[in-house]
Backbone bond lengths (Angstrom), bond angles and torsions (degrees), N, CA, C in turn:
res aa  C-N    CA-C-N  psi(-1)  N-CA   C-N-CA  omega(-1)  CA-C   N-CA-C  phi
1 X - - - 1.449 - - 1.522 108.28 -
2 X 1.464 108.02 139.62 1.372 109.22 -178.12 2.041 118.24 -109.41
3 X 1.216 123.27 146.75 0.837 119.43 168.21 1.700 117.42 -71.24
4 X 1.413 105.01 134.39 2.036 91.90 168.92 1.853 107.05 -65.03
5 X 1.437 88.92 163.81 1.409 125.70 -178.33 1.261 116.24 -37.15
6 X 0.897 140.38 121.47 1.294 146.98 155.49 2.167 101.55 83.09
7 X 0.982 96.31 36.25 1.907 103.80 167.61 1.708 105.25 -108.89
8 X 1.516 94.17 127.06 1.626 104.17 175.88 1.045 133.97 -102.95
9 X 1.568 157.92 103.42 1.190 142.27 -157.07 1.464 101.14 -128.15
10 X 1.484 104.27 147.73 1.386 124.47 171.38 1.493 120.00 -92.50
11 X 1.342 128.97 125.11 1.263 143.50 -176.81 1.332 144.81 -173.36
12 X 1.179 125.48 -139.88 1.275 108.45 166.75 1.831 111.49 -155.66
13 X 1.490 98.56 173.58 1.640 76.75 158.84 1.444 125.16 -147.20
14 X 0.553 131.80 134.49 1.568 154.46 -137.44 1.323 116.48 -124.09
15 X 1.775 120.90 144.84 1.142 129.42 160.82 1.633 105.81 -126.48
16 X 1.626 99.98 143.95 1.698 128.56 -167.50 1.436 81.57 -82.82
17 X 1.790 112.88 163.06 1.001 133.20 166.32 1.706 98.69 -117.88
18 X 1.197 134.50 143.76 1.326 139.29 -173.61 1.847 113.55 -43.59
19 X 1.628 105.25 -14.70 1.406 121.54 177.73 1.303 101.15 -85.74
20 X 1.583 136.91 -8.96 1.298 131.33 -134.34 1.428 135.38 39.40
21 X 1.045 123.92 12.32 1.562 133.97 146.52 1.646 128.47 -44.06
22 X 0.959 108.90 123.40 1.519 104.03 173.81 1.587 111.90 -50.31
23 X 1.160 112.26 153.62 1.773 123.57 -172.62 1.426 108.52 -150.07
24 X 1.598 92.08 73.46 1.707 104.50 -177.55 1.693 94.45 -60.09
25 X 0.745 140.23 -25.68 1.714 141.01 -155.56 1.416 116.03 -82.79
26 X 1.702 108.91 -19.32 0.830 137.02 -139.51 1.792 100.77 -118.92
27 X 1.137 103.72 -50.36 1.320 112.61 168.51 1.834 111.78 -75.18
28 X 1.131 98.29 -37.63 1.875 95.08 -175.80 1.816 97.38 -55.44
29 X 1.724 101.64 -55.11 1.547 88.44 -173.16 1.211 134.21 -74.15
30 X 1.394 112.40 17.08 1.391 131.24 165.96 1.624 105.39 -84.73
31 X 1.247 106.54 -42.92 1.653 105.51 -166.84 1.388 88.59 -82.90
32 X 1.508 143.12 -32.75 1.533 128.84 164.49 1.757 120.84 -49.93
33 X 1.362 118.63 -30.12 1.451 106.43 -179.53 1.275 113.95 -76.70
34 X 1.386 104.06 162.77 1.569 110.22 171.23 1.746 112.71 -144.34
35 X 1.043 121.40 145.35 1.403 136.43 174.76 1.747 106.61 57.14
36 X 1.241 158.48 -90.14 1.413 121.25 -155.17 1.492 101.84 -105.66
37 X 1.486 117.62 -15.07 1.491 123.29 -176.39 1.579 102.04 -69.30
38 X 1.547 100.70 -32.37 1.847 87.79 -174.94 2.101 114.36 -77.64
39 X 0.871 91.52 -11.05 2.038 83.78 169.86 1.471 104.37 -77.94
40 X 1.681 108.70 -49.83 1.422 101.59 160.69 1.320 136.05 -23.39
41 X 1.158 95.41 -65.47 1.925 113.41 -171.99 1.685 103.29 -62.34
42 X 1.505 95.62 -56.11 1.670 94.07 -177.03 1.492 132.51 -55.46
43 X 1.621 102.22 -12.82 1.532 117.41 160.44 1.538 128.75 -86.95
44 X 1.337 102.30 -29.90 1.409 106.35 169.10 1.423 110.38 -78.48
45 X 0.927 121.40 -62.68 1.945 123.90 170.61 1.568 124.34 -94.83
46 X 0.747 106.27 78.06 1.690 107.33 -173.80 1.589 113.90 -70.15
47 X 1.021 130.89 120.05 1.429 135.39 175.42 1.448 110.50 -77.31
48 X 1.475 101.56 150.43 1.688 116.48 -177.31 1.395 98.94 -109.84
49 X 1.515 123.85 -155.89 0.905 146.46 172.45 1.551 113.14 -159.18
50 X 1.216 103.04 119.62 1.929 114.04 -154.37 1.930 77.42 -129.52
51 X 1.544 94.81 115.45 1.317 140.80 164.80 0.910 125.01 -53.98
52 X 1.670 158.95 90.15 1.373 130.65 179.69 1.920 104.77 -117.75
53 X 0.838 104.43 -5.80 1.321 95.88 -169.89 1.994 118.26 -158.87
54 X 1.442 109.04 116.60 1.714 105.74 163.15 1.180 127.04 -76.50
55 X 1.433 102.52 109.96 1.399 116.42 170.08 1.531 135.17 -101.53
56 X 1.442 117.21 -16.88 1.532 110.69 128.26 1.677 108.48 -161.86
57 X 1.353 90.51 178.06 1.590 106.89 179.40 1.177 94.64 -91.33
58 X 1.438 112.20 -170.16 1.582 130.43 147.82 1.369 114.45 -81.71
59 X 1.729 110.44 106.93 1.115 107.07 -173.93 2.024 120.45 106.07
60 X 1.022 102.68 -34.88 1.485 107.11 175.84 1.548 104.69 -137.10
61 X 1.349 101.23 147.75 1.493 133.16 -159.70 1.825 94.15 -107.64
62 X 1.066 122.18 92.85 1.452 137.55 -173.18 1.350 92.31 -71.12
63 X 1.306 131.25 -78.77 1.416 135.03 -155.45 1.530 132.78 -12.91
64 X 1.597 91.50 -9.92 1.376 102.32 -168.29 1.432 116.52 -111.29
65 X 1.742 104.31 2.78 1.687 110.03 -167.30 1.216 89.42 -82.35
66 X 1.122 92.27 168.96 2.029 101.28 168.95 1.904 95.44 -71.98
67 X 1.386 87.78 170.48 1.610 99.36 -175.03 1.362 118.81 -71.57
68 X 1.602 113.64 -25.82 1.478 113.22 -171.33 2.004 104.32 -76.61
69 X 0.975 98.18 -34.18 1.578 112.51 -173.11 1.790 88.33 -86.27
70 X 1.217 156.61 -16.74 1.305 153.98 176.27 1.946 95.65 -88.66
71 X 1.300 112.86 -63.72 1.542 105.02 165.99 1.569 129.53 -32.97
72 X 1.493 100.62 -60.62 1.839 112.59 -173.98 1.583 77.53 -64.67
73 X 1.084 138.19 -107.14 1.579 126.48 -167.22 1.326 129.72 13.48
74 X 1.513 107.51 -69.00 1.417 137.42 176.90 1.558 100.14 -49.79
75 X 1.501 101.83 -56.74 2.034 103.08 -168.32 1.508 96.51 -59.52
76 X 1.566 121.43 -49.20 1.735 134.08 -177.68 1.225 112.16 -27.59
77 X 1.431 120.57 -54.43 1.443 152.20 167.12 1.443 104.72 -32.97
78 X 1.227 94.33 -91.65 1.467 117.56 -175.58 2.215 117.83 -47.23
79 X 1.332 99.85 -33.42 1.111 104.39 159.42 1.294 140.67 -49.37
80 X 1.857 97.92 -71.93 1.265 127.36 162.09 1.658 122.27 -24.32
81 X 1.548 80.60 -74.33 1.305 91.45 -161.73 1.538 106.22 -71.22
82 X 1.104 130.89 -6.92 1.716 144.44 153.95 1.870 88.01 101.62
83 X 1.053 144.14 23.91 1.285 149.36 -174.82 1.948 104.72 -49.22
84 X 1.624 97.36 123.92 1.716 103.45 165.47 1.103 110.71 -155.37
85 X 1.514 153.48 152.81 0.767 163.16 -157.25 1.301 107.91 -29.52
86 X 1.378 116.24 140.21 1.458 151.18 -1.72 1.552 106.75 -31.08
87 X 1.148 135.74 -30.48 1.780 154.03 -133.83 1.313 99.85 -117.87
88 X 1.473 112.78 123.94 1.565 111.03 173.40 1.381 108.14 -138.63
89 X 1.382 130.61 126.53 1.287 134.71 162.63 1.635 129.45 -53.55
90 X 1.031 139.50 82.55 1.547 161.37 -175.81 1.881 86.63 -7.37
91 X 1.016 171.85 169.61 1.341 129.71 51.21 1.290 153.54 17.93
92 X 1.617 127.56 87.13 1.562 115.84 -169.76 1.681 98.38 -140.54
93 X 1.522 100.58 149.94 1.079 92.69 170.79 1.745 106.30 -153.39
94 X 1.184 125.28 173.36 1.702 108.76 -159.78 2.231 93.01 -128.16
95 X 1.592 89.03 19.44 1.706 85.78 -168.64 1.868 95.02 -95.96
96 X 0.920 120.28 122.93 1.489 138.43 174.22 1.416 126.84 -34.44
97 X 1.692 101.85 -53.40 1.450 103.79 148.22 1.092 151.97 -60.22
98 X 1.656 102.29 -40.91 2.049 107.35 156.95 1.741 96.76 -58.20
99 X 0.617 145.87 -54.00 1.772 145.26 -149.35 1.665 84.47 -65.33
100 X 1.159 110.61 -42.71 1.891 93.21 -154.73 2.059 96.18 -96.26
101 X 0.845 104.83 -3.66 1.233 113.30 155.93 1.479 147.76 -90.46
């Protein structure tokens, strides 16, 4: 699934470890192979793309909404457009107790 034209998002991208742990180590030596090791790699560790932030639409310059109205956006997105892996939605939440937990 593709995003439309000119929409910007902030994130990252990442490879899971079979624990679901991030595996920075894991992704570098992916971006180290070249030519038959990299289909390899990209099957053994497949990278996502973990979402944290809308930075624009087509047509509007988000950066400037407040975050809660930049989030519902972001989820809008991600809804819509039916988005799942490769594509992952960050986790956020603004309740005090999940945070300190």
């Amino acid at each position: 699934m593709q995003l439309p034209d000119a929409t910007a998002l902030d994130g990252e991208l990442v490879v899971w470890d079979a624990a679901g742990r991030l595996a920075f180590e894991r992704l570098q030596n992916r971006l180290a192979r070249r030519s038959a090791g990299t289909a390899r790699a990209a099957e053994e560790w497949p990278t996502h793309f973990v979402a944290f932030n809308l930075l624009r639409l087509p047509g509007t310059d988000t950066a400037s909404w407040p975050y809660r109205r930049r989030r519902a956006a972001l989820e809008s997105v991600f809804a819509t457009r039916r988005l799942f892996a490769p594509w992952a939605l960050c986790p956020s939440t603004t309740e005090a107790d999940v945070v300190r937990e």
